[in-house]
ZAVO-662310 format. One record per residue: x, y, z of N, C-alpha, C in turn; residue number from 1; residue in one letter. Coordinates in steps of 0.001 Angstrom, whole numbers, plus 500000, padded with zeros to 6 digits. Example, Ala and Ser with C-alpha at 12.3 -4.5 7.8 and 13.67 -1.06 7.14 Angstrom:
PT     n.px     n.py     n.pz    ca.px    ca.py    ca.pz     c.px     c.py     c.pz   num   residuo
PT   513190   494310   507800   512300   495500   507800   513200   496700   507800     1         A
PT   512850   497750   507080   513670   498940   507140   512900   500030   507870     2         S
***
This chain:
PT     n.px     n.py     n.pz    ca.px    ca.py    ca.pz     c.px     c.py     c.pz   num   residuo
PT   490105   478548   500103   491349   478103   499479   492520   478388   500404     1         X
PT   493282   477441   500553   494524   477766   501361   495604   478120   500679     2         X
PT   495862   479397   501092   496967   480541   500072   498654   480186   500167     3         X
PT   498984   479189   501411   500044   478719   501153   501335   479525   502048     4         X
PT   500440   480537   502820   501335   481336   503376   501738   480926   504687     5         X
PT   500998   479905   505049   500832   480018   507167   502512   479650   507378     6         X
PT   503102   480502   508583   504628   480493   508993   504904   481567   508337     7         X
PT   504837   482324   507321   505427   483603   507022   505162   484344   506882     8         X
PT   506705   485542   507348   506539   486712   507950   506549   488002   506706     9         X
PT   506023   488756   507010   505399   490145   506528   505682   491293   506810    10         X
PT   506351   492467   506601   506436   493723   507059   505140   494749   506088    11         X
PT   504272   494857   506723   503180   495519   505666   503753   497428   506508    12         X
PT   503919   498090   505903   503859   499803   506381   502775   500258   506428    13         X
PT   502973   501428   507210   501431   501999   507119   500203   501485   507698    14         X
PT   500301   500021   508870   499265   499653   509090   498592   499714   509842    15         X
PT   498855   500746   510904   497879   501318   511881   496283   501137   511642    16         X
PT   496039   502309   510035   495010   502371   510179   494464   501736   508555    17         X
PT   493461   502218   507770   493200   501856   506739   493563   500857   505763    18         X
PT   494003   501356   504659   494308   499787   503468   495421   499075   504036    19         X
PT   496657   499681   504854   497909   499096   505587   497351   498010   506416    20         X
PT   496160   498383   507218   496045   497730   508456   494726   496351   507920    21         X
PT   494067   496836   506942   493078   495688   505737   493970   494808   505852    22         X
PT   495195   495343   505005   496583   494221   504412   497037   493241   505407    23         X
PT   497183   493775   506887   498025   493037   507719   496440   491797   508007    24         X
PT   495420   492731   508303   494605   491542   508940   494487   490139   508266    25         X
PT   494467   490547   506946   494050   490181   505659   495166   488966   505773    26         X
PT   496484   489385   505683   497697   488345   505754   497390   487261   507314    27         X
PT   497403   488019   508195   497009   487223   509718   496511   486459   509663    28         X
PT   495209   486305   508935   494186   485845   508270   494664   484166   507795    29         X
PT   495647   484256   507237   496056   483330   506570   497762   482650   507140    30         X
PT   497389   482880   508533   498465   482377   509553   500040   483050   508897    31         X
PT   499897   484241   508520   501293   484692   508279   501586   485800   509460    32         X
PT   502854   485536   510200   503006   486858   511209   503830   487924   510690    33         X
PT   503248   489401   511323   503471   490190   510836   504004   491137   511276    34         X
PT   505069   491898   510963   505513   493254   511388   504655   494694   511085    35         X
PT   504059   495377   511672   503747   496426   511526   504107   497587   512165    36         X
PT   504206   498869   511020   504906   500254   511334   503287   500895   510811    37         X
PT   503920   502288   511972   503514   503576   511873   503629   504405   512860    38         X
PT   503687   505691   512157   504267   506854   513173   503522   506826   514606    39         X
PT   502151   506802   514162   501428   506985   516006   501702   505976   516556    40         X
PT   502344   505893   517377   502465   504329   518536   500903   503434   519097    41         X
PT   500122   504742   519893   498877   504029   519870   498134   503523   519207    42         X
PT   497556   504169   518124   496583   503124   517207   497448   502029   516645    43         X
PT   498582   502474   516299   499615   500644   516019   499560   499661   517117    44         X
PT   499430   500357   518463   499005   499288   519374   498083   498529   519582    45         X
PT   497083   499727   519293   495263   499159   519174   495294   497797   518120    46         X
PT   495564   498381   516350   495720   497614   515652   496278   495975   516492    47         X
PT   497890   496270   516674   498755   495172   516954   497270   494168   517883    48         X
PT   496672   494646   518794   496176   494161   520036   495185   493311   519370    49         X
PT   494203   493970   518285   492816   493634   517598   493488   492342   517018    50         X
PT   494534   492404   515803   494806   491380   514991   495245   489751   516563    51         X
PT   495719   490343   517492   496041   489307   518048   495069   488480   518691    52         X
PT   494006   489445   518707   492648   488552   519413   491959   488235   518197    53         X
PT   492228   488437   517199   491392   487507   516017   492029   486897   515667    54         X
PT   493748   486688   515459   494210   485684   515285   495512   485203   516455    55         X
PT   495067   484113   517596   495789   483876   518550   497629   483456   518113    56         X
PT   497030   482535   517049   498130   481894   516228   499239   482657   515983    57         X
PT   499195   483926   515602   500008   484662   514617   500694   485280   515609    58         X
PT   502227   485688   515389   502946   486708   515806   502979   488108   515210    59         X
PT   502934   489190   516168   502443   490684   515774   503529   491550   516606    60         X
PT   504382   491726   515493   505419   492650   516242   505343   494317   516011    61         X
PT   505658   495326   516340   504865   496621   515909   506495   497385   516140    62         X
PT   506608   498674   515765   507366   499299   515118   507106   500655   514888    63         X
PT   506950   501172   516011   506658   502918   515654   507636   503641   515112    64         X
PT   507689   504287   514445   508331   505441   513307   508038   505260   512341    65         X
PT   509089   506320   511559   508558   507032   510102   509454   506351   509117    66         X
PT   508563   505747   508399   509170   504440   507534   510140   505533   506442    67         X
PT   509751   506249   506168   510019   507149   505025   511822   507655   505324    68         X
PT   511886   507232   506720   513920   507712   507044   514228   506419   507118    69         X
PT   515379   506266   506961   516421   505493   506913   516425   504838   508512    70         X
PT   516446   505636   509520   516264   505058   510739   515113   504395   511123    71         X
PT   513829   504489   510469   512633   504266   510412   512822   502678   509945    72         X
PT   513243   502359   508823   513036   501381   507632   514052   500111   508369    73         X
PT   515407   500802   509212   516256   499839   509378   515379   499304   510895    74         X
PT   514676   500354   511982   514413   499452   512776   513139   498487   512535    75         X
PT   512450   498639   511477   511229   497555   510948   511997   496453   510561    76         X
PT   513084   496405   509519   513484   495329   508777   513920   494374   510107    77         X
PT   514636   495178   511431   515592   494605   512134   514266   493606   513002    78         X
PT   513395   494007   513028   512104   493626   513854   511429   492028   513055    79         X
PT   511754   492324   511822   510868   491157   511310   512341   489748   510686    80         X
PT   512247   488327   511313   513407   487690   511585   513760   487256   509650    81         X
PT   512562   487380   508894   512648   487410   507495   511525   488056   506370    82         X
PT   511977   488427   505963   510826   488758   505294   510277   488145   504087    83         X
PT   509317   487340   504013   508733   486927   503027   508375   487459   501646    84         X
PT   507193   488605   502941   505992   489421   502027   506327   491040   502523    85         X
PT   506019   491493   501508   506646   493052   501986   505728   493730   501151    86         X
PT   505134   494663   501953   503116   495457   501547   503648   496993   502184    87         X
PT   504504   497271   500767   504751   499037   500837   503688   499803   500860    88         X
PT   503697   501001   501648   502534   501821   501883   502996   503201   502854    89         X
PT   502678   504152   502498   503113   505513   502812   501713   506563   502461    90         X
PT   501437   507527   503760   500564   508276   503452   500866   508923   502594    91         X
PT   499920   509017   501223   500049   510376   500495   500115   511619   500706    92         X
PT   500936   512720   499841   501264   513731   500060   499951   514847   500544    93         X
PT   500282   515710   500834   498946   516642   500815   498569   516901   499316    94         X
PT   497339   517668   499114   496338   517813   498065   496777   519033   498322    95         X
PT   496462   519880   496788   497005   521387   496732   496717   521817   495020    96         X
PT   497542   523097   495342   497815   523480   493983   498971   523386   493652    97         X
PT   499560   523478   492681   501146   522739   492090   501862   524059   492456    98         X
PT   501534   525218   492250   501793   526779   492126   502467   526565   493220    99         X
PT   502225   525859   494736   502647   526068   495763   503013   525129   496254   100         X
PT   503607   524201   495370   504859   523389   495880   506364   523605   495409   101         X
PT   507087   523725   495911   508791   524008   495802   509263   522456   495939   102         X
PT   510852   522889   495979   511833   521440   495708   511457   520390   497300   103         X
PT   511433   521273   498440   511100   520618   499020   509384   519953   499272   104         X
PT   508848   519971   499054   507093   519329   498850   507559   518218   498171   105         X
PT   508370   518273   497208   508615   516946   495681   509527   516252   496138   106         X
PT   510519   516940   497170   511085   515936   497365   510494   515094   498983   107         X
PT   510026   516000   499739   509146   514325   500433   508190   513829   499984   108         X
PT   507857   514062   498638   506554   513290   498186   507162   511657   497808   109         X
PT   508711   512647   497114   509410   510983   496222   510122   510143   497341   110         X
PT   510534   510886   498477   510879   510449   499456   509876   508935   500070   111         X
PT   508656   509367   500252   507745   508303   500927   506850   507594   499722   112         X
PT   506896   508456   498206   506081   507632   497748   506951   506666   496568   113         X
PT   508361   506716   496370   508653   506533   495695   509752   505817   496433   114         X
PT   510668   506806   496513   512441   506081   496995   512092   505397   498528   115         X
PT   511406   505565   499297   511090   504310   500348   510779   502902   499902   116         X
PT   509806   502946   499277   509409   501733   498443   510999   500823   497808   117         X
PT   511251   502107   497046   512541   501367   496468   513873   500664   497423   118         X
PT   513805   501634   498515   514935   501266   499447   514515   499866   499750   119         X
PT   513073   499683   500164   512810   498153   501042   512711   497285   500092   120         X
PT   512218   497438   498762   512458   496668   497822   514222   495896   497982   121         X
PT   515396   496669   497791   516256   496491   497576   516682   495942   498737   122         X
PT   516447   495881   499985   516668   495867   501408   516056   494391   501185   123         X
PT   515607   493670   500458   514338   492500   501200   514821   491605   499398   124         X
PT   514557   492149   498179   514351   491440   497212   515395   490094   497258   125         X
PT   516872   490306   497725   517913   489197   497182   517616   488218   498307   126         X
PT   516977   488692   499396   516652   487378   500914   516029   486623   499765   127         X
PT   514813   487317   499264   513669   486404   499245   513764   485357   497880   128         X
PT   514834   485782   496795   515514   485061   495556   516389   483644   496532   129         X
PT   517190   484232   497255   517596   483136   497692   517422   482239   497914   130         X
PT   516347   482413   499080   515166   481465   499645   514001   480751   498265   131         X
PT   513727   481721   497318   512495   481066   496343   511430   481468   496416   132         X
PT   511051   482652   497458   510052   482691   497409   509709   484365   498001   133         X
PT   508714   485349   497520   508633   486662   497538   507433   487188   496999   134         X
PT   507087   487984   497743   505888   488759   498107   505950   490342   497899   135         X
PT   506069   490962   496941   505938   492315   497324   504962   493262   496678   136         X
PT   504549   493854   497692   502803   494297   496697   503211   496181   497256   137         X
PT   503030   497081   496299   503405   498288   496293   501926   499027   496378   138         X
PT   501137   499402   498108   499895   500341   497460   500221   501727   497128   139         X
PT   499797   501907   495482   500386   503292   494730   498230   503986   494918   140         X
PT   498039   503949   493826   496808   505025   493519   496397   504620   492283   141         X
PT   495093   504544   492201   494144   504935   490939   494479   506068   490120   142         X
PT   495473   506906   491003   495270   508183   490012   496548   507985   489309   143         X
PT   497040   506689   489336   498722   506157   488303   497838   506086   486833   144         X
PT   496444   505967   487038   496197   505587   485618   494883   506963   485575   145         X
PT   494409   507220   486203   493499   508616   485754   493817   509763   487024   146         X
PT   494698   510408   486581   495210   511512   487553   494196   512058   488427   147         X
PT   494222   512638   489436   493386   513215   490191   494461   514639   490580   148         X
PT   493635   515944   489972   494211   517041   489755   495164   517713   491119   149         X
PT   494183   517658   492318   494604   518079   493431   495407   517202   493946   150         X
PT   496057   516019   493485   496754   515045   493803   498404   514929   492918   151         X
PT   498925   516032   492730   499820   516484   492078   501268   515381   491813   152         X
PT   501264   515929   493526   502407   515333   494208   502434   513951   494351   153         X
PT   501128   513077   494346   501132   511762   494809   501602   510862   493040   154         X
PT   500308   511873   492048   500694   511839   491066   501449   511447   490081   155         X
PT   502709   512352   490712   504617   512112   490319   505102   511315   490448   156         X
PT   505049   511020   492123   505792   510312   493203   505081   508699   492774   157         X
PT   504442   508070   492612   503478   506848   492631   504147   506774   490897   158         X
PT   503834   507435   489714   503987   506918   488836   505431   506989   488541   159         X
PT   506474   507556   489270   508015   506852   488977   507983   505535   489928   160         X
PT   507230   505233   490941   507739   503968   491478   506858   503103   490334   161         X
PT   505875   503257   489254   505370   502135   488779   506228   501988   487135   162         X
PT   507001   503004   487302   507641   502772   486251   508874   502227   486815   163         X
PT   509831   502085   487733   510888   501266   488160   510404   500056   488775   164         X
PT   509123   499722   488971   508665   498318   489489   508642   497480   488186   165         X
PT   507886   498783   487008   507739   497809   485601   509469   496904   484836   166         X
PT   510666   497811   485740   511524   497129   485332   512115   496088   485845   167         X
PT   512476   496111   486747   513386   495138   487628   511923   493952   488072   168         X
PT   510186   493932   488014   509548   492770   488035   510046   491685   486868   169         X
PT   510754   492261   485878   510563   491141   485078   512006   490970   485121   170         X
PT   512797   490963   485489   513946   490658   485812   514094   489115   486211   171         X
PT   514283   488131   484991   514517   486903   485230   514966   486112   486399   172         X
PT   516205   487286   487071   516970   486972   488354   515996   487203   489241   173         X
PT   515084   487290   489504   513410   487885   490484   512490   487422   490134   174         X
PT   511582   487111   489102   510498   486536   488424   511192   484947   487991   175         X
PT   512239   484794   487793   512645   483384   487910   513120   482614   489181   176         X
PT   512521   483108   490431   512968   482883   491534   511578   483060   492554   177         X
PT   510907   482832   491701   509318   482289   492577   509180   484109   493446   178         X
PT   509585   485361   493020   509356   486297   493730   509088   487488   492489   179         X
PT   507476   487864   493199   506928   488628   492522   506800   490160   492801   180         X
PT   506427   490813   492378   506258   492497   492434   505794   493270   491629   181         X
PT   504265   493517   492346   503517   494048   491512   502223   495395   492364   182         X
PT   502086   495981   491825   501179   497199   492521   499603   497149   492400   183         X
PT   498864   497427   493759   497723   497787   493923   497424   499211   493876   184         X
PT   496611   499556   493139   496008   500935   493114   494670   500725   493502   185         X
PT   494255   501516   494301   493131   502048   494981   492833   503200   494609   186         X
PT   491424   503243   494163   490624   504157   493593   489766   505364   495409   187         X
PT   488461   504655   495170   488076   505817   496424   487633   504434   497306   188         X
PT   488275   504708   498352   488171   503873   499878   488056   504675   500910   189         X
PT   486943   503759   501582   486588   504754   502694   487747   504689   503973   190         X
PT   488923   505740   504223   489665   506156   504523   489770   507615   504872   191         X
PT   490540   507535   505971   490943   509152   506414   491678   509606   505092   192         X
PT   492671   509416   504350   492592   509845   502952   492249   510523   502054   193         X
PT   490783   509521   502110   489851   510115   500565   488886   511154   501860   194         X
PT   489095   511272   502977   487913   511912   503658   488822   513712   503297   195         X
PT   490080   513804   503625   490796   514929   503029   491073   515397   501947   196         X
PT   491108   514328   500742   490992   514523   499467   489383   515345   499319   197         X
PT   488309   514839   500042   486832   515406   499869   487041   516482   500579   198         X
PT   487844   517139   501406   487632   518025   501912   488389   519217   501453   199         X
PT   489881   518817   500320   490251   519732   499752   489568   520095   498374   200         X
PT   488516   519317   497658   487528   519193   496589   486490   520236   496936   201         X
PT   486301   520610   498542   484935   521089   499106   485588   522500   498883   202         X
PT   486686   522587   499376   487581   524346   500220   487437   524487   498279   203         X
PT   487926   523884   497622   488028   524085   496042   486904   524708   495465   204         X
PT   485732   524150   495532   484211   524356   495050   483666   524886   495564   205         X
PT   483699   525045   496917   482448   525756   497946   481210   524923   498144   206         X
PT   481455   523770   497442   480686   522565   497899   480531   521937   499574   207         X
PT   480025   521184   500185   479979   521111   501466   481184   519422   501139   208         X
PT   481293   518678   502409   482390   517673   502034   481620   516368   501734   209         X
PT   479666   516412   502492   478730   514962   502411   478618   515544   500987   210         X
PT   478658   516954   500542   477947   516658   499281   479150   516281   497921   211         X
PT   480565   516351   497708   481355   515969   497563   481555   514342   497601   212         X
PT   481047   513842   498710   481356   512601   498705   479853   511877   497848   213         X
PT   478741   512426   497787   477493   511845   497137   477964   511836   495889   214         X
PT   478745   513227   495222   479178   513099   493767   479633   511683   493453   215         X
PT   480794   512065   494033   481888   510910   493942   481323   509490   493979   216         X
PT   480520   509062   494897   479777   507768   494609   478701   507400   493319   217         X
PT   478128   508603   493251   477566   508697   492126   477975   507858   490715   218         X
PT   479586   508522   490689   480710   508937   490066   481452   507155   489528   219         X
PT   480430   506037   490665   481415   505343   490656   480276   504124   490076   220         X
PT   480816   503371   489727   479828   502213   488651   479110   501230   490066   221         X
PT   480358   500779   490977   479847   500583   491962   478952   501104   493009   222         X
PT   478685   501934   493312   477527   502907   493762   477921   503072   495311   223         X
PT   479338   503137   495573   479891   503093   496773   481622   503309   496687   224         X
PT   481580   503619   498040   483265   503767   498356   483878   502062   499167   225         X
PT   484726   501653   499097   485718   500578   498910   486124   500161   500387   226         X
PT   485936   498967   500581   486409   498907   501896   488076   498393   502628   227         X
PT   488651   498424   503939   489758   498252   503802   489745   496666   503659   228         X
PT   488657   496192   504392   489037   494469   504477   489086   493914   503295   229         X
PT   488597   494377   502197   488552   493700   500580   489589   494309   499936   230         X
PT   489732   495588   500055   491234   495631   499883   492501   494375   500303   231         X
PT   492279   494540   501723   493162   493408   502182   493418   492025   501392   232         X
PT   492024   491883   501201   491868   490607   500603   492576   490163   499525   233         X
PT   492609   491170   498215   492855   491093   496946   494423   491125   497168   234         X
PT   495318   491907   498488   496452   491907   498558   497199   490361   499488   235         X
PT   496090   489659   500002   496490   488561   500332   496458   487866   499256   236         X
PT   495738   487813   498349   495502   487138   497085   497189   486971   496000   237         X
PT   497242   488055   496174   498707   488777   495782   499783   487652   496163   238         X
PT   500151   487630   497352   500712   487264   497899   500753   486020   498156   239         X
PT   499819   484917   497672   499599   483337   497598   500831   482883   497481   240         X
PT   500532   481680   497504   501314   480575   496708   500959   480578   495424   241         X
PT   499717   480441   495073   499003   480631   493718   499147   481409   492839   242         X
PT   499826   482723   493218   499787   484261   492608   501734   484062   492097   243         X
PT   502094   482953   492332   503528   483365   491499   503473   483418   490038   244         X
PT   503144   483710   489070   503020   483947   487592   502002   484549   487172   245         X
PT   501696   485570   488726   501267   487148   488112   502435   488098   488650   246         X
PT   503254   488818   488026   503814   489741   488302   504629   490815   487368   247         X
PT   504203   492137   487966   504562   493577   487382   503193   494221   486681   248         X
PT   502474   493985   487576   501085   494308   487180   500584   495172   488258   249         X
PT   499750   496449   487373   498736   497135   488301   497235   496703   488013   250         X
PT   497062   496365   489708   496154   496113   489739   495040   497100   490402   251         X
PT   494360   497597   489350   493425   498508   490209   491918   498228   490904   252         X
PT   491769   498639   491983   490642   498201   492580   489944   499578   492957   253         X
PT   488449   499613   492436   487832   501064   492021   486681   501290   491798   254         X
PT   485830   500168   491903   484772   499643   491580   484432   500074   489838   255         X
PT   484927   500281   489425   484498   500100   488160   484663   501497   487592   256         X
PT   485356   502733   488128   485267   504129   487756   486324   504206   486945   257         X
PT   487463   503843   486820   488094   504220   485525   487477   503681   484299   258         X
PT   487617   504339   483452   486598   503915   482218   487171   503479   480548   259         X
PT   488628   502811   481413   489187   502903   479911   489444   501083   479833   260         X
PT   489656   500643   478196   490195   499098   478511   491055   498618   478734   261         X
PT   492572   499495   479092   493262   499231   479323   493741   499829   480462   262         X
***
C-alpha cells in the first residue's frame, strides 16, 4: 500500500539506535527524508550511512545532541526545512528505587520524557495546521497502562505527556486540520533498554539477567521480545495518509502481555 508520504520530511529523536532508528528506517522506507538526533555522533552516523544505502532516494540529515535542552531541539528543528512527521523519543530514565530519587531525578525524567515532547509538539504543531497535514507519534511505554515497578520515573514522566496529548489531540483547531497525535507504547523490545531494565530485575532478585529475560518471554502471549523494524512499521502506519481519523490514541504494541480490555 502506498502510505502517501514520499517528499516528506521527518524529525524522528532518538534514532541512532533501537525503536528511534526502526521509526526512521521504517519512514525512509516510504520515500520520506529524514532528520535524525542523538547524543553519540557515531552510531547516528552509522545509522545516517545504513538508511542511505537502503534508501538512495531519501535525504538523511543527522544532528548530534541532547534533544532534551533547548539548544539540542532548536539545532534539529533548524536542520529539517519542514516538518511533516515528528516521532518523539527520549531514553528512559534509570530503573531504581523511588526512596532514592530527589527533585532532581523527577525533574530530568519530566524534562526528556515529558516537557521535550511538549516543547516540539508546540515548536512543529501550527506549521503543520497550516499546511493540512501532520504526523506526530509520541514513543511513551507499556508501563502508561501496566506500571513496571522499577520504572518509577519513566512511569510519571510518560503518563503526564499521555495525559496532555489526550487534550490538545482533539482539539478541532489540530484534528480538523488533517494533523494527528497520538502515542505508541512499547511493551518488551529487544533493545539496550529492556536489556538494563533485565539487569536491574537481576541486581533486584539475585536472579541471573538470561534467566530474567526467559521469565519475561514466558510472561508474554507472544512467546518473544519485539522487534525494532515492526515497531517502525506500525509507526509508519501512523503516519499515512490513511491514518488521518485515528488520533489521540495509545497504541500499545506488546505482543499480547497486558491483559486487560481496555
Amino acid at each position: 500500500m502506498d502510505m502517501g508520504l514520499q517528499g516528506r520530511w521527518a524529525l524522528v529523536c532518538a534514532a541512532s539506535k533501537g525503536l528511534g532508528r526502526g521509526c526512521a528506517e521504517a519512514l525512509a522506507a516510504e520515500g520520506v527524508n529524514v532528520v535524525i538526533t542523538a547524543r553519540g555522533d557515531e552510531a547516528l552516523q552509522a545509522t545516517a550511512a545504513a538508511i542511505r544505502a537502503a534508501y538512495p532516494g531519501v535525504e538523511v540529515r543527522t544532528v548530534a545532541g541532547d534533544i532534551t535542552t533547548a539548544e539540542g531541539r532548536a539545532a534539529a528543528l533548524a536542520a529539517c526545512p519542514q516538518v511533516d512527521i515528528l516521532v518523539n523519543n527520549a531514553g528512559g530514565p534509570p530503573p531504581g528505587d523511588f526512596r532514592q530519587w530527589g527533585r532532581d531525578e523527577w525533574i530530568a525524567a519530566l524534562d526528556a520524557n515529558m516537557l521535550t515532547p511538549i516543547e516540539l509538539i508546540k515548536a512543529t504543531v501550527d506549521g503543520m495546521t497550516a499546511r493540512g497535514f501532520g504526523r506526530i507519534v509520541n514513543i511513551t511505554s507499556g508501563a502508561v497502562k501496566a506500571p513496571i515497578d522499577v520504572l518509577g520515573l519513566s512511569n510519571g514522566a510518560r503518563s503526564g505527556l499521555t495525559g496532555f496529548v489526550a487534550g490538545i489531540a482533539r482539539q478541532s483547531a489540530i484534528a480538523g486540520r488533517n494533523v494527528t497525535i497520538n502515542n505508541l507504547l512499547p511493551g518488551a523490545f529487544d533493545t539496550e533498554r529492556l536489556q538494563k531494565t533485565m539487569a536491574a530485575g537481576a541486581a533486584k532478585t539475585g536472579a541471573s539477567a538470561d534467566e530474567m529475560a526467559a521469565k519475561r518471554r514466558t510472561g508474554i502471549p507472544a512467546q518473544r521480545f519485539g522487534t525494532a523494524a515492526e515497531f517502525g512499521a506500525i509507526c509508519a502506519m501512523l503516519c499515512s495518509a490513511q491514518a488521518g481519523y485515528l488520533t489521540g490514541q495509545n497504541i500499545l504494541l506488546d505482543g499480547g502481555a497486558y491483559p486487560g480490555t481496555f
